[in-house]
N, C-alpha and C positions, 0 to 999 in steps of 0.2 A: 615523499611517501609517508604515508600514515602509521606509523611505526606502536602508538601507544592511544587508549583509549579516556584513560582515571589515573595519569599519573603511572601505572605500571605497563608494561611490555606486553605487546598480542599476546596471547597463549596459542601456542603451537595445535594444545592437544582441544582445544574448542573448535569449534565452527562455528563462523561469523555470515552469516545471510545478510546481504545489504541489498539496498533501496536501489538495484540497477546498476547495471555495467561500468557507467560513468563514475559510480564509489570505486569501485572494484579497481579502477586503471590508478587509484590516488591510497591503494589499500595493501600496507607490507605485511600480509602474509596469505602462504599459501590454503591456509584453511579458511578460503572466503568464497561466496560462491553471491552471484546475483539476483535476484528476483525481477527479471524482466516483464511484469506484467503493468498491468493497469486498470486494475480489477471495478474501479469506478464506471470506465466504457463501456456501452452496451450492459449484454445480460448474464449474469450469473447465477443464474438459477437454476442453480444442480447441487444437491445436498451431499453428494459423495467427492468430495473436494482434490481433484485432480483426476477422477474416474471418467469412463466415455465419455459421459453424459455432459460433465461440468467441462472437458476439451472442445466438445462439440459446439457449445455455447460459446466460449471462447472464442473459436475459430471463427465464427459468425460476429463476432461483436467484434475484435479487431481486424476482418479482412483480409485475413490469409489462409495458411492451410494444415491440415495435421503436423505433415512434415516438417514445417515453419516453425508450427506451434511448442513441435515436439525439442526441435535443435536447439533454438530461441530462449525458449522457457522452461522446458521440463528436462531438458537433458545435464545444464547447469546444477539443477537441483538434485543433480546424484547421491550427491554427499547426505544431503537431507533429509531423502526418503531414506539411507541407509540408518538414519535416528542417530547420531553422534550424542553422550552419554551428556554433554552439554552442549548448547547453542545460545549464541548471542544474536542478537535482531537490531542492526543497526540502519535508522532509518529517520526522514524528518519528523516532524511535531505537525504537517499538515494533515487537514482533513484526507486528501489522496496517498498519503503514505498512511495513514490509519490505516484505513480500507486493505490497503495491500498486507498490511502486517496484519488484519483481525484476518486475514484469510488462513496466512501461513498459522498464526496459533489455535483459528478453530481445524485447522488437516492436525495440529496434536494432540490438542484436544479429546479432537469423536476418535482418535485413536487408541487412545490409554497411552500416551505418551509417560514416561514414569522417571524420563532426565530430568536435567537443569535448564531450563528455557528465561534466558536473561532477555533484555532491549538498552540500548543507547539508541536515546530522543535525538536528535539532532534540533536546536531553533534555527538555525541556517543549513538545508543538508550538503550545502556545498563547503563547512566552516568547520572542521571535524574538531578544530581546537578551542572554539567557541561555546556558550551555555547551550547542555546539554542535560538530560536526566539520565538518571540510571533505574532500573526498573526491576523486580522478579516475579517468580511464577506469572510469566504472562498468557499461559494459556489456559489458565482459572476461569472459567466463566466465559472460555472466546467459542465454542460453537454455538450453543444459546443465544449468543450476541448476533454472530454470522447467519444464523437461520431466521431470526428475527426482523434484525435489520436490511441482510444482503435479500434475501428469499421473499420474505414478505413484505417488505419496506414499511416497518411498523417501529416504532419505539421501542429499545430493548428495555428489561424491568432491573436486567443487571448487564454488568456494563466489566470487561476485565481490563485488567491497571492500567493500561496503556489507550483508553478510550472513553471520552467521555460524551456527557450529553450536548455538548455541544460539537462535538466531531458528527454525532449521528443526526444531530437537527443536519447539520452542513450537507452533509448524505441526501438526506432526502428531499430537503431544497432542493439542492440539484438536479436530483431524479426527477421529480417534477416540475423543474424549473423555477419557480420560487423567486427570488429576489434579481439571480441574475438574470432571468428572464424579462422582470420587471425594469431592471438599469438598463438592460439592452433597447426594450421600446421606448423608455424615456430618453434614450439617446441616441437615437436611429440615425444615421445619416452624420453622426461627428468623426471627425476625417481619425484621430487619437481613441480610437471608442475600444480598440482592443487593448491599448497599454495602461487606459480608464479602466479596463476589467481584471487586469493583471493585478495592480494597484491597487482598487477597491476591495478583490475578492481575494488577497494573496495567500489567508489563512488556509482557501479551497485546497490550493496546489497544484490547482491546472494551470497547462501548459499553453501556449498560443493551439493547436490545433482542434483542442477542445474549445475555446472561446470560438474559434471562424466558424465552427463546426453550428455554436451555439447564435450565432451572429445570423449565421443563413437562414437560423428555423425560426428565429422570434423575433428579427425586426421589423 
């Protein structure tokens, strides 16, 4: 179990939002909570970030239902809508962990959040003892970013700590398909074509289901 982050001891009195369940089972303490989404899938376009609007979306882009969406995702997050006076955001370095963490720091963002909002990077997010970054005020500049890129899928003009212009190129590649769309047809019919996509695109941080998914539409 994951007992220390920097050389010192979890803090009890933070709240640690990590990158999914799977952190969570390998994570000593109780101030952790998960963010089980996948904000990259389908669509997200709802400027009130966890309101009707933006669940409704959800719901529809990953295939399930309020209820689902509600237990799953949003009831985990108790702790975090409660605004604990600091929060740490640990999670990987890929472009699909971006995305999920520009979501959680633009909901502090548009809120006037007025705590301590930290990040640990992960480069392996399965290596919690391996090169990592340390990060602050990460929700400087993260709505702006989220409305831009997530809503409009445009280039941001500013960009908060933890996101840069090449996480947003990677973004919107995808969304349009872009490169792996193009590996996909240049490679149509090769028996190894999803573990070539794994491999190729590892920076993305999709998983197999997003690749089959991407496999069926563009080869």
């Amino acid at each position: 179990m994951v007992e220390q982050l920097d050389g010192k001891l979890l803090k009890e009195d933070r709240l640690y939002v990590l990158s999914g369940e799977e952190m969570k089972k390998n994570f000593a303490c109780e101030r952790a909570v998960p963010f089980n989404e996948a904000m990259c899938l389908g669509n997200a376009a709802a400027a009130d970030i966890f309101g009707k609007e933006f669940v409704s979306y959800r719901v529809q882009s990953l295939h399930t239902t309020d209820g689902e969406y509600v237990k799953k995702v949003l009831s985990p997050l108790a702790p975090f809508f409660a605004l604990s006076e600091s929060v740490c955001f640990v999670f990987g370095e890929d472009m699909f962990c971006k995305i999920n963490l520009l979501t959680l720091a633009a909901y502090l963002d548009k809120i006037g959040y007025t705590g301590r909002a930290e990040a640990v990077l992960l480069k392996d997010e399965s290596d919690f003892f391996g090169e990592k970054r340390f990060l602050q005020n990460v929700f400087k500049d993260a709505y702006a970013a989220y409305e831009t890129l997530v809503l409009q899928r445009r280039m941001p003009k500013k960009f908060p700590v933890f996101l840069s212009e090449e996480d947003a190129f990677r973004y919107l590649d995808y969304k349009n398909g872009g490169k792996i769309a193009a590996f996909i047809r240049a490679h149509a019919g090769e028996k190894d074509l999803l573990f070539s996509l794994l491999r190729e695109f590892s920076s993305y941080g999709l998983g197999d289901t997003q690749y089959l998914e991407m496999i069926k539409r563009y080869k």
